[in-house]
Structure formats: structure tokens, C-alpha cells
N, C-alpha and C positions, 0 to 999 in steps of 0.2 A: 446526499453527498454527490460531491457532480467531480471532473477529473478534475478541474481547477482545482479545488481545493484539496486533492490528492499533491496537485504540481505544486501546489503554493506550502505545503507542508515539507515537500521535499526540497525545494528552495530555500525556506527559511531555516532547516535545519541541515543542512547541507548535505542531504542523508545520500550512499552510493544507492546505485541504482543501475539496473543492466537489462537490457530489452537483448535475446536472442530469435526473436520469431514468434520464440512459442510460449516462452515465458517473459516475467515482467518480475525480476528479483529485485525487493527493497530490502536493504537493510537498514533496521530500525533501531537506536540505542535504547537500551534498559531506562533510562528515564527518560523516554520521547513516549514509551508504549499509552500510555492514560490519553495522552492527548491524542495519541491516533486513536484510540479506542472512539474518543469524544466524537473525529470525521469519519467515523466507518460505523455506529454505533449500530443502524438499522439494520443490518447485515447479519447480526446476532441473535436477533428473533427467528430467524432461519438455520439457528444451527451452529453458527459462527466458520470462520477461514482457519483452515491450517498454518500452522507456523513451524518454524526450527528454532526452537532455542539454544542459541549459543550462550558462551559464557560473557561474554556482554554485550549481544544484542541478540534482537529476533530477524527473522529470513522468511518473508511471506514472496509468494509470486503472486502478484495484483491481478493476472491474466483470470483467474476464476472469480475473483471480485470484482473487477470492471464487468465480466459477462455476465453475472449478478443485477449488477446496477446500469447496466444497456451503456457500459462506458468502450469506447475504442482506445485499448491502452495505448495505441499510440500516440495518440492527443495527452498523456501526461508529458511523454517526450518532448512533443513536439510547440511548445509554447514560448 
């Protein structure tokens, strides 16, 4: 998984998204999760990412998953 295709996910599904510093908050809709499952899948043999489940969508902060995968969250931003 590289950050493009993190940005290109959050692009094409117009997902919100909020960079504080420290965090990298995406919110994900109830039926986008399978397909981001598909761009993050590696990541899972390790244990897998924390999320928030809300009542229609999920709340991961990227920032522990990009330093995961050697990605600079700001480069999802900044494309």
C-alpha cells in the first residue's frame, strides 16, 4: 500500500478527513470498509489498526498506519 492509493481512495470517495499534527482522522462509510480493508490488507497480519465505530461509519487515525507502512501522512494530504 503506498499513500497514493490511501489519497486516491479518499478522493474517489470523497471521504472527510482531518490532519491535526498528530493525528490523520478518516472517516470511512459502512460500505466503503471491504474496499479499504482490500488497500490496507497487509497491515492485518500484524495485528490490525484501531478504529471507532460509529453508527454509520468508522474513525481510524492513518498516523499509526502510515508509520506502519514508512508512509509520511502528510503526503496523503498533500497530492
Amino acid at each position: 500500500m503506498t499513500g497514493l492509493e490511501i489519497y486516491k481512495f479518499i478522493q474517489k470517495n470523497d471521504l472527510n478527513i482531518e490532519w491535526d499534527s498528530n493525528t490523520l482522522m478518516l472517516w470511512i462509510d459502512h460500505d466503503l470498509i471491504a474496499e479499504f480493508v482490500k488497500i490496507v490488507q497487509d497491515i492485518f497480519d500484524d495485528g490490525g489498526i484501531e478504529v471507532w465505530l460509529k453508527s454509520d461509519h468508522i474513525l481510524i487515525d492513518l498516523v499509526p498506519l502510515c508509520e506502519k507502512l514508512d508512509i509520511n501522512p502528510e503526503d496523503i494530504l498533500s497530492r
